[in-house]
N, C-alpha and C positions, 0 to 999 in steps of 0.2 A: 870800251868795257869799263864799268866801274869797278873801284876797289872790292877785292875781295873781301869777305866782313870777316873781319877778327875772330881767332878761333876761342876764345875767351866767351867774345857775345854770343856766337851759336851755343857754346857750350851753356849758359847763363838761361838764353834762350828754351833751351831741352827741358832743363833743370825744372824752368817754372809751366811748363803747359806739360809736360811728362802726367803728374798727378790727376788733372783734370779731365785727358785723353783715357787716362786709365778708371777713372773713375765711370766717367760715360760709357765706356763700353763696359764696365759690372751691372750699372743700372737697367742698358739694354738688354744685356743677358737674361738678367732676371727675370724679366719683363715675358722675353721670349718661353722662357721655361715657365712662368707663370699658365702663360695661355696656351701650352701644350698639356701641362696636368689638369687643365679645365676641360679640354678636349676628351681626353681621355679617361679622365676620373667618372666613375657610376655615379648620376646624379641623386642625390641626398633629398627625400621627401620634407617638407618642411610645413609647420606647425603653424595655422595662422596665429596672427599677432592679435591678442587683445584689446579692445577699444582703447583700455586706458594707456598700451603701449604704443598703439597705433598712434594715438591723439599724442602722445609724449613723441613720437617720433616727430610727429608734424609740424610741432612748435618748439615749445623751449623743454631741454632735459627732463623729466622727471626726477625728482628728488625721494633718492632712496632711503634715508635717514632724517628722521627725524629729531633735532635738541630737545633736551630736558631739559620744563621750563622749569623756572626757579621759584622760591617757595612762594606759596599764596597764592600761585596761579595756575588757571587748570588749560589744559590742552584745547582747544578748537582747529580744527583743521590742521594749517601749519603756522598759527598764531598762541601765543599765550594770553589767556584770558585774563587780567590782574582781578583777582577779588576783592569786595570794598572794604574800609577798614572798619570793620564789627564795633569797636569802639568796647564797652564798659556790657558784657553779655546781658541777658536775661534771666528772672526765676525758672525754672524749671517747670512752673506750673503751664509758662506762655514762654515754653521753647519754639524759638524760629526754625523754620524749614529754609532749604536753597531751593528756587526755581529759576527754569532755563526760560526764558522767551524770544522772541525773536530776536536775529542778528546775534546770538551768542550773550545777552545781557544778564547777568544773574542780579538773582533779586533773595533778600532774606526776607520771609513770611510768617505770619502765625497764623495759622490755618484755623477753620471752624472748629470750636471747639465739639465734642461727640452730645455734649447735652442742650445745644442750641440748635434750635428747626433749621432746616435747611432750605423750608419753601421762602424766597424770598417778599411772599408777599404776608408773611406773618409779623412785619416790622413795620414803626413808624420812618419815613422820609422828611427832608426838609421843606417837599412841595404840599399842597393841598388834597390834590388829585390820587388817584390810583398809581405808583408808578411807573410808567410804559420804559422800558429796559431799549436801550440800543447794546450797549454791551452788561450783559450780567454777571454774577459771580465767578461763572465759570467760564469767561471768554477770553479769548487771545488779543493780547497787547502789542503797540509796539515798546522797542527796546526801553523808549524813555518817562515809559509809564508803568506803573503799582502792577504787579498780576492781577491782585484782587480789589481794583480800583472798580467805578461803575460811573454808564453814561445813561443819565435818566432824560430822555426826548420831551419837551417840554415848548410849548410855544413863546415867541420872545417876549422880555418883559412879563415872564410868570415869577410872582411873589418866589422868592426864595429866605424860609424860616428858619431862627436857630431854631437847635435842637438839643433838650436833655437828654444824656448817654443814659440808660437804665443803671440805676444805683447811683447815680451822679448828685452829690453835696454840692449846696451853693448854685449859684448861675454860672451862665457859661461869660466865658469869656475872650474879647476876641486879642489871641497873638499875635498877630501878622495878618498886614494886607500887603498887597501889590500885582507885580506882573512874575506869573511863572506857569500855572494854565493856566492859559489867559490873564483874566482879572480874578484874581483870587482873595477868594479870606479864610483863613483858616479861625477856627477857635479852638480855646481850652478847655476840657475838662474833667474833674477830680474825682478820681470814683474810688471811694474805699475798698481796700482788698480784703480777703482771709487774712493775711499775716502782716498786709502793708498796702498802703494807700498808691493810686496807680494816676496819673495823668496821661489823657489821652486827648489826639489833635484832631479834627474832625477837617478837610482838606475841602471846599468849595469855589470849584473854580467853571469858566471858560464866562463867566458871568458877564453880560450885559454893562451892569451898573452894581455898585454899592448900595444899601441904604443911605440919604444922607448924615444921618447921626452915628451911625458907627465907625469909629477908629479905633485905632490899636490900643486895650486896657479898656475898653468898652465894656461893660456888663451889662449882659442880655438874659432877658426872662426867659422862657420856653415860648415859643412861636412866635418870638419877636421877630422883626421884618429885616433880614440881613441884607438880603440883595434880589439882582433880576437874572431870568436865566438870559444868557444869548451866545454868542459864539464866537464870543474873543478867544483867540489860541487858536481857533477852528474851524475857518471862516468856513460858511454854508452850512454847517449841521451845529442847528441852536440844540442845547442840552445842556443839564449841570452836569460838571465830573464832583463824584463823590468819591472821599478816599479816610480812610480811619487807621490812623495808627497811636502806638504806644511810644512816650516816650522812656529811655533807656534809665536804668537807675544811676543817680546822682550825677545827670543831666542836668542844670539851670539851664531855662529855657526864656528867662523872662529878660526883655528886649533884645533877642538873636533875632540877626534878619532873619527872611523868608528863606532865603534858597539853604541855611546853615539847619533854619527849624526843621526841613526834610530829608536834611541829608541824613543816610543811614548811618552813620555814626552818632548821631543827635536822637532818633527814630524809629522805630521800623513799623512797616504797614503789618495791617490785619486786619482778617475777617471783619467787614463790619457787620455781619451776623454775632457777635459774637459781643457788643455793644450798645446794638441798633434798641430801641426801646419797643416792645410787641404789641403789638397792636389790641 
């Protein structure tokens, strides 16, 4: 027979599995009592779940709270949308609107104004032809284009002319080329207002080709030869993007790159009913 073990260790021994032995048999119990009030308990009708609870069951939590976003930014979903920076407002005469477009993009606009037609075909274009609309005034964009931009369908290699704005002083002139739709040029020009003179950008892009004689500080007559449509930015659908905005008061516009001359801080688009010259 071996030694008998020390009454210390048994004791020692007790001391540390006591609490564990005891613990185990409360969880048991529990347990046990648990599934005798389920036994016995009336069972309780129950409420079906909601899609959207259902679907939150199914994956990840639903988020019941929402943050408040911080200033200048507006709610979408469970994203804050930042607003762009306005920059230096407008007269009040060509107050901008906000429009939503897809993907949550907002955009500041100057909508038509009440005393300019609304048929779009009462305006001159920078093409020849009648102009055949793929997207017209009133179509939907995506995020990273104008609301009231327009895609005039045009076969490749069709003349694309400057154009005099109605009321517009001087010739036009070209501000910026480069790549941003596609091959772009935009030009300037200067239309005297009621109370103050207004510069406005005329935006021609997904273009083909250039003319060769025009560059940036170009002066162009009225149906001078700017460029070709095609469908750079756009591969497969040849058309010119036509886009008209205003620049902001005490804006210097003259040598800013291309992507600075659109940005809405520099800009903002509008109706080009509302400039286009009438037919």
């Amino acid at each position: 027979m071996g030694e008998e073990e020390p009454t210390s260790s048994r004791r020692a021994t007790h001391v540390l599995v006591h609490p564990l032995v005891k613990g185990a048999a409360a969880v048991a119990a529990l347990s046990l009592a648990t599934l005798a009030i389920s036994r016995t308990s009336p069972s309780v009708p129950t409420q079906p779940m909601p899609p959207s609870a259902a679907s939150s069951a199914a994956g990840a939590p639903a988020v019941l709270t929402q943050m408040p976003c911080p200033p200048r930014h507006l709610p979408e979903g469970q994203a804050c949308v930042p607003l762009p920076d306005l920059g230096t407002p407008l007269d009040s005469a060509e107050a901008p609107q906000q429009e939503r477009r897809s993907r949550g993009a907002l955009f500041e606009v100057i909508p038509r104004k009440p005393d300019r037609s609304a048929d779009p075909f009462m305006f001159v274009y920078p093409l020849d032809d009648e102009p055949l609309f793929l997207r017209g005034f009133d179509g939907t964009v995506g995020s990273e284009e104008s609301p009231v931009s327009l895609e005039l369908s045009a076969e490749r290699g069709t003349p694309v002319h400057a154009m005099a704005l109605e009321g517009q002083e001087g010739k036009t002139r070209v501000a910026a080329m480069g790549r941003l739709v596609g091959t772009t040029v935009v030009t300037r020009h200067d239309v005297p207002g009621a109370d103050k003179p207004r510069t406005y950008l005329v935006v021609h892009g997904h273009l083909d080709a250039t003319a060769p004689d025009v560059k940036v500080g170009s002066e162009l007559a009225d149906r001078d030869l700017l460029g070709f449509v095609g469908d750079s930015g756009n591969p497969g659908i040849v058309s010119l993007y036509l886009e008209a905005r205003v620049v902001r008061e005490d804006v210097v516009i003259d040598g800013m790159p291309l992507d600075r001359l659109l940005d809405p801080a520099s800009s903002v688009p509008t109706d080009a009913r509302n400039v286009l010259p009438p037919r």
